[in-house]
Structures are given as C-alpha cells and as structure tokens.
C-alpha positions in Angstrom: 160.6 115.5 -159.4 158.9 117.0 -156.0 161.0 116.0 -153.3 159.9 113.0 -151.6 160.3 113.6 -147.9 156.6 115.5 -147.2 155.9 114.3 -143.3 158.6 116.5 -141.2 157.5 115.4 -137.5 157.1 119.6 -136.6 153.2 119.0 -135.9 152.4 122.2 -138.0 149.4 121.1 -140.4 149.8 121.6 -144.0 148.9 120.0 -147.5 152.1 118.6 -148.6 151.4 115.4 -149.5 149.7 116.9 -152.5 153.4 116.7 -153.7 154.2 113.3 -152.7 156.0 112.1 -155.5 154.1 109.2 -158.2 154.0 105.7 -156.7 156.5 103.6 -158.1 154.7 101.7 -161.4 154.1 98.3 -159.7 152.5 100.4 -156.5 149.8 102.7 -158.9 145.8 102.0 -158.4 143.4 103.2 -160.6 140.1 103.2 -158.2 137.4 105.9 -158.9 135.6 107.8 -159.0 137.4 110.1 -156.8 136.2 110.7 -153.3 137.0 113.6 -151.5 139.2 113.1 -148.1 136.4 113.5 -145.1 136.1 115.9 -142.4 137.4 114.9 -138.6 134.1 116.4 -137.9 132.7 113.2 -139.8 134.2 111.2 -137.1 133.2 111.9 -133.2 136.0 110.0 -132.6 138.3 111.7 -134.5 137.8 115.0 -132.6 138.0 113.3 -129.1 140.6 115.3 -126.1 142.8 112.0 -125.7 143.3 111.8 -129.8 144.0 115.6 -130.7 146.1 115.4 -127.6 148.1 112.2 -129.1 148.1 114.0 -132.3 149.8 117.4 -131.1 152.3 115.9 -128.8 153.7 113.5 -130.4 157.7 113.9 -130.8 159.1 112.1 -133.3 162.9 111.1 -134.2 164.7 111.7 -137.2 164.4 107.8 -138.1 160.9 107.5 -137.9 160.3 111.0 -139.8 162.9 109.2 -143.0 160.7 105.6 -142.5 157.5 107.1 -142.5 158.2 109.2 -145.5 159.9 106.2 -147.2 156.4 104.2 -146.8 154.5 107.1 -147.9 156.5 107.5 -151.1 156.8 103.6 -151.9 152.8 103.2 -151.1 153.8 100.5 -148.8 152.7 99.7 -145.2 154.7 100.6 -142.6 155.4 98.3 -139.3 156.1 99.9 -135.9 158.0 97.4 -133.5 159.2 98.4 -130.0 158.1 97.9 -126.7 155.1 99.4 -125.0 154.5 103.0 -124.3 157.1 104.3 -127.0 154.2 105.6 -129.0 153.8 103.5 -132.2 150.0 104.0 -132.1 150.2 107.8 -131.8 152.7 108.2 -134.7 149.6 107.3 -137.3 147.5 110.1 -135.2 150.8 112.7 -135.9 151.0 112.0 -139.5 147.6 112.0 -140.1 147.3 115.2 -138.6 150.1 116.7 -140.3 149.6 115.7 -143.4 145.6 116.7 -142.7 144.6 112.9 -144.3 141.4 113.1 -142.0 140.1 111.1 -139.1 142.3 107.9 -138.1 140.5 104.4 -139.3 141.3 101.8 -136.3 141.5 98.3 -136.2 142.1 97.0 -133.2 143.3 93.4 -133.4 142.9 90.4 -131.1 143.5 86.8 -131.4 140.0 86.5 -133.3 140.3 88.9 -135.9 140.3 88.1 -139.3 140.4 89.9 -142.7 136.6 89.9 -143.0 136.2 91.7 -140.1 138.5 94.9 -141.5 137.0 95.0 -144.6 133.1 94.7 -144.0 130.5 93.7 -141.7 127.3 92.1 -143.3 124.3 91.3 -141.1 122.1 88.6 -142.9 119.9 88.2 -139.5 119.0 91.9 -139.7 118.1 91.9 -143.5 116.1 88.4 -142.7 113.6 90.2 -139.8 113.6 93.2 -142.1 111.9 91.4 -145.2 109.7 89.1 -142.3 108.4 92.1 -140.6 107.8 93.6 -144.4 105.4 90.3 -145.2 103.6 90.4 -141.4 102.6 94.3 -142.7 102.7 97.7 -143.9 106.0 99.0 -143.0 109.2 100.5 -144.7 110.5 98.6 -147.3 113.4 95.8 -146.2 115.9 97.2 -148.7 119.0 95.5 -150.6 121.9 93.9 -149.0 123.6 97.4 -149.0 121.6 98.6 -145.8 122.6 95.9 -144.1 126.7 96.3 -144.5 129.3 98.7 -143.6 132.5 99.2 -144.7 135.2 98.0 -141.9 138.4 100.1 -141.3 140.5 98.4 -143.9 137.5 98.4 -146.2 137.1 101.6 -146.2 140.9 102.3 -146.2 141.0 101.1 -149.6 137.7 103.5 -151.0 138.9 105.6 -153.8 139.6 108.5 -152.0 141.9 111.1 -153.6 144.1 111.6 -150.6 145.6 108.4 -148.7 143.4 107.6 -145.7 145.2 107.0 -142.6 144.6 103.2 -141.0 146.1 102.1 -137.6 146.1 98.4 -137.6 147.0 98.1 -133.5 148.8 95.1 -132.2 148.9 92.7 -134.9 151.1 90.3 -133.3 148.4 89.5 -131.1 146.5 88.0 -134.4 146.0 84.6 -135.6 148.5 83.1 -137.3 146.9 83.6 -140.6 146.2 86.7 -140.7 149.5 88.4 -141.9 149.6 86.6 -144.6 145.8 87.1 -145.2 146.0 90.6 -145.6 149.3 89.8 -148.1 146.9 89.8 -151.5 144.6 92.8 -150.4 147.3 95.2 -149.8 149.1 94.5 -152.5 146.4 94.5 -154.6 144.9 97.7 -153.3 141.7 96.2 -153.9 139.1 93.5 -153.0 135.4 91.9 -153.8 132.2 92.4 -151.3 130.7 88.8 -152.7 126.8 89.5 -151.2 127.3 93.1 -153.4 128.9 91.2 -156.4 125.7 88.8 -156.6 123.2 91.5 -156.0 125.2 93.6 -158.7 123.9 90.6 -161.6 120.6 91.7 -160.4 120.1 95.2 -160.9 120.6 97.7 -163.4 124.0 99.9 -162.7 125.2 97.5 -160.4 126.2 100.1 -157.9 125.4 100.3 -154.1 125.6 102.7 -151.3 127.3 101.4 -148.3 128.5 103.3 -144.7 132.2 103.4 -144.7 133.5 103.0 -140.9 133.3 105.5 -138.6 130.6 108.2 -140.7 127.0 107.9 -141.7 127.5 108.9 -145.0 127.3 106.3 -147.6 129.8 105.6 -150.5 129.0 104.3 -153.7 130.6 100.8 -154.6 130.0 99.8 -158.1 130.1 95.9 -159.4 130.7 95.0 -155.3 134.5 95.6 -155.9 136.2 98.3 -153.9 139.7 99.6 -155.5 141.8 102.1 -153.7 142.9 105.7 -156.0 145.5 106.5 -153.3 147.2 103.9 -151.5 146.2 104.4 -147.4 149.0 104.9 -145.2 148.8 102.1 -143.0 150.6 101.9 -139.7 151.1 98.3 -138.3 152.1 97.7 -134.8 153.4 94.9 -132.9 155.2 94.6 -129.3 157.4 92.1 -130.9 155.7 89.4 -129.2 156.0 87.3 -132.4 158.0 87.0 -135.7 155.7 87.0 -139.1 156.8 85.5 -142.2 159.2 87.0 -144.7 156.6 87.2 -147.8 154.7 90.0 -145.0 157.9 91.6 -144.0 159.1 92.0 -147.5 155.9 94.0 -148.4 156.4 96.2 -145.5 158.4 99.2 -144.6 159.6 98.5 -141.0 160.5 100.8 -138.3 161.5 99.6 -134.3 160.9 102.3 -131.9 163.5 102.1 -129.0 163.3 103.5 -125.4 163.8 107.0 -125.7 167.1 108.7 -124.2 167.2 111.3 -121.3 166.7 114.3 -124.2 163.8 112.4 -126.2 162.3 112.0 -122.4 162.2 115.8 -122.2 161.2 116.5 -125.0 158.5 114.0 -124.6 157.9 115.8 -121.0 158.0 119.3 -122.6 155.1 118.4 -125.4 152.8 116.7 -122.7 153.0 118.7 -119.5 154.0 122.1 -118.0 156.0 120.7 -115.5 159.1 122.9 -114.2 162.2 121.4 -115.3 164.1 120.6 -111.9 161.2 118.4 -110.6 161.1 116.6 -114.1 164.8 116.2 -114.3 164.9 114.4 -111.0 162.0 112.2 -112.2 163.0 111.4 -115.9 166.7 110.2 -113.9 164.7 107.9 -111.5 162.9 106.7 -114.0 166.2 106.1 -116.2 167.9 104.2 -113.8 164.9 101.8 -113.0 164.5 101.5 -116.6 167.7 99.8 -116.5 166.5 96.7 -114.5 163.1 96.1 -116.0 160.5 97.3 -118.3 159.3 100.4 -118.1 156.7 102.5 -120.2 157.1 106.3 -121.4 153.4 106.9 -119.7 154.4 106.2 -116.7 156.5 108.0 -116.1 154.1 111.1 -117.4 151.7 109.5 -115.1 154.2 110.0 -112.3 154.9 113.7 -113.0 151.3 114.7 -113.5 150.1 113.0 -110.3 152.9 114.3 -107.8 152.6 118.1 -109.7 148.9 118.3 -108.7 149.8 116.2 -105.2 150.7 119.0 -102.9 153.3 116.4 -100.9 156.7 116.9 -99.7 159.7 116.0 -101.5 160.2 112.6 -99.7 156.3 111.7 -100.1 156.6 112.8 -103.6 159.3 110.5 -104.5 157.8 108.1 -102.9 154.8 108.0 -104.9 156.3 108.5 -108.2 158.1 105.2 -107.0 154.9 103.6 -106.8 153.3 104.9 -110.0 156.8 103.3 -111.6 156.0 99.5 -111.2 157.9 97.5 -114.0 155.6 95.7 -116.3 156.9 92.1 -115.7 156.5 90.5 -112.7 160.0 88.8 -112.4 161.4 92.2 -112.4 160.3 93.3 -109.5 161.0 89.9 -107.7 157.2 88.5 -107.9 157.9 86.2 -110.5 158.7 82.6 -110.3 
C-alpha cells in the first residue's frame, strides 16, 4: 500500500499525490470522462505576486502537515479554525502548490452566500435579450442555456478532473445559517444536477453541454446536466471561530485549529517572508510576544511592522515607536477604547 502521508510542508513541488493511497470504499467517485488538471497559466489569478508569494512562504507545523494528509487520504474536507492572521487561507495555496493540483478555486463567503452561488451561475436575463435581439434581426445566433452559465468554484471543484482540484472555501462562519448543512449532501455525494442543463438535456440529441468552469475560458463538457467529481477536491474550510456548526457538518469534516505561533514558528515565519537581519527581528518578534499577551494580535502585523521600519531609515527609538503603532490589537476593549 503507497504510504499515505504525500503533502510534507517543505514547499519543493513534486507529483506525489499520484500515490495517494485509494479512497476509503464509501469515499470513491466514478465521474468521467477524465479531465486533465489545468494549467496556473489558465488562471491570471493563479499566477498573481501576492498568491505565489503565499504559496512559497508558507511554514507549516507538523500538525497541520499529519491533518492535511489525513483529509487528502480520507477524501474528506478539511476545516481550519484559529484566529486571524495564522494563515488558514494560505495553507490551500501551499498544498496546492506542492502537490502541483493547479490554480486555487475561491469562494469567498459572506452572510448571502448560498450553495447555488458555488456551484453555478445562470443568467436567464442575458439569454432573454440574446433570443430578442436574434427576432429584431440578422445577428449571431442566441445559443442554448450553456452560453449563458458558468461553473462556480465548488461546481467546478467537483468536474471530473483526474487530479483533486484545490477549493478554498474562506470564512464560512460568516455564512447563513443554512448553508453548512447545505453543502452536507453535495460533498458527500461528490456530485450534483444543473436543472436548466437537465431540461435542455430531454431536448437534444447527446444531451451534453459545454460550460466555462470558474476562473478559465475554456469550456467543459457536462453530459445529462449532472456533474460528478473522478477525484475528490481538496477542500479547505476556514472559519475564525466566530460560530459553532452542527455535528452532522463536523462529523464529515477533518478539522484542524491553527494556534498563535511560538517565538521559533515566528522566525521561521520572519525567515520565509523577509530578509530582515536577525537582531532587529528578534527585538520585534519579543515586542510583539509580549503584547500578544494582552490582546489580539495578527502574524501580518507584525511582518508589516518589520518591513516598514527596515525600509524606514529611523533611529532605534523612532523605529520602535512605529512598529508600536503598526501593532494595534484588533479589539477595541484591548486597547482601552471599548466600552
């Protein structure tokens, strides 16, 4: 049996989660044909500074390295708790890139969101004026539904593709209510209907369609309006623990809390993001420690801190003093403004 543990946290690209071990029986899809994985050239955003940057620096501990591996091999999702600025949203970048699963499909969640909205986007308005401005005239044709509909992020998740896609649902504690358990029958499932391609399927001849997939131009064939996943995605889930979600969604989940990271996981951290000598970043990362212990406190700032006052050119005391500043804590009660 290949050894399950294929993500290692080193950042060094390589192909194996070719040997990730078979899903467990309950967690194997069937979807096909097979697609191949896409290129990060395929998505602009994939390739942008801030996300290769994310990618390449991330450091991660020995207990997120076992977790995410864990999810990976069980095909399950995997939900990142901790507070802000411990990276949970750049650990789906790091794997992804590591694991080379291609360009990082994001949802970003709000308190509007709901499951259509990750799995497609249909536009009847658009096809409406399209088949009007085809009576008024000569003009292109209005097509089918399929030219009006793309693929959302968790749509397009769940495409056949041979390799797992990578999705980063962001902040799903800030959802409605319903939505956790919403997304309960599609993930287990690995699978789910596009209705306005399932009518138009009775219609034609094949019954297949070709449909943009988030985040590329390049249209995917859907046959019968039902989408079925080959390789479960690896999904990455993360909340600020700003509410608790009900036990039939945490029991499909593989969970993983990030907490503050230590003096050595600060350096570390330091080391991977900046040049900055170590003597000015040990007197920083210590400030930064001991304010931590009164209030909240986010790893960025204090990377904001040492890049500002290393490009500065002030004196000690004025560089203290602005690193001070560029340290707020995030609540306001703990630094006396609150009520």
């Amino acid at each position: 049996m290949p050894h399950w543990s294929v993500y290692t946290g080193r950042n060094e690209p390589h192909d194996g989660i070719d040997d990730l071990p078979a899903p467990p029986p309950w967690r194997a899809f069937d979807g096909g044909p097979a697609l191949p994985p896409p290129g990060d050239g395929e998505d602009a955003t994939a390739v942008s500074p801030d996300r290769v940057h994310r990618a390449k620096s991330y450091v991660a501990t020995p207990e997120s390295v076992r977790l995410v591996n864990a999810a990976l091999c069980l095909r399950r999702p995997l939900l990142v708790t901790g507070p802000p600025g411990t990276g949970k949203s750049s650990l789906a970048y790091a794997v992804a890139r590591e694991l080379r699963l291609g360009p990082v499909l994001r949802w970003n969640i709000t308190s509007r969101s709901t499951l259509a909205d990750g799995l497609y986007q249909y536009d009847p308005l658009s096809r409406l004026y399209a088949a009007r401005e085809r009576q008024d005239g000569p003009g292109p044709a209005a097509g089918g539904v399929e030219d009006h509909l793309r693929l959302g992020p968790l749509g397009t998740a769940l495409l056949p593709y041979g390799r797992p896609r990578a999705l980063l649902v962001d902040e799903i504690d800030k959802s409605d209510l319903d939505l956790p358990n919403d997304l309960l029958n599609v993930l287990e499932e690995g699978q789910y209907d596009i209705p306005e391609l399932v009518r138009a399927a009775r219609r034609s001849g094949d019954g297949t369609a070709e449909v943009l997939a988030d985040g590329t131009d390049t249209p995917v064939t859907v046959h019968r309006g039902r989408v079925r996943c080959r390789a479960f995605p690896f999904v990455v889930m993360t909340s600020n623990g700003e509410r608790e979600f009900p036990p039939a969604f945490l029991r499909r989940c593989v969970r993983l809390k990030l907490r503050r990271p230590d003096r050595d996981q600060l350096t570390h951290i330091v080391r991977a993001h900046l040049d900055t000598p170590d003597g000015h970043a040990d007197r920083l990362i210590t400030r930064f420690l001991e304010r931590a212990g009164g209030g909240e406190l986010a790893t960025d700032q204090l990377l904001n801190a040492l890049y500002l006052t290393g490009v500065a050119g002030l004196d000690a005391e004025s560089l203290d003093d602005l690193a001070e500043q560029l340290m707020p804590y995030l609540s306001a009660t703990a630094d006396g403004d609150g009520f």
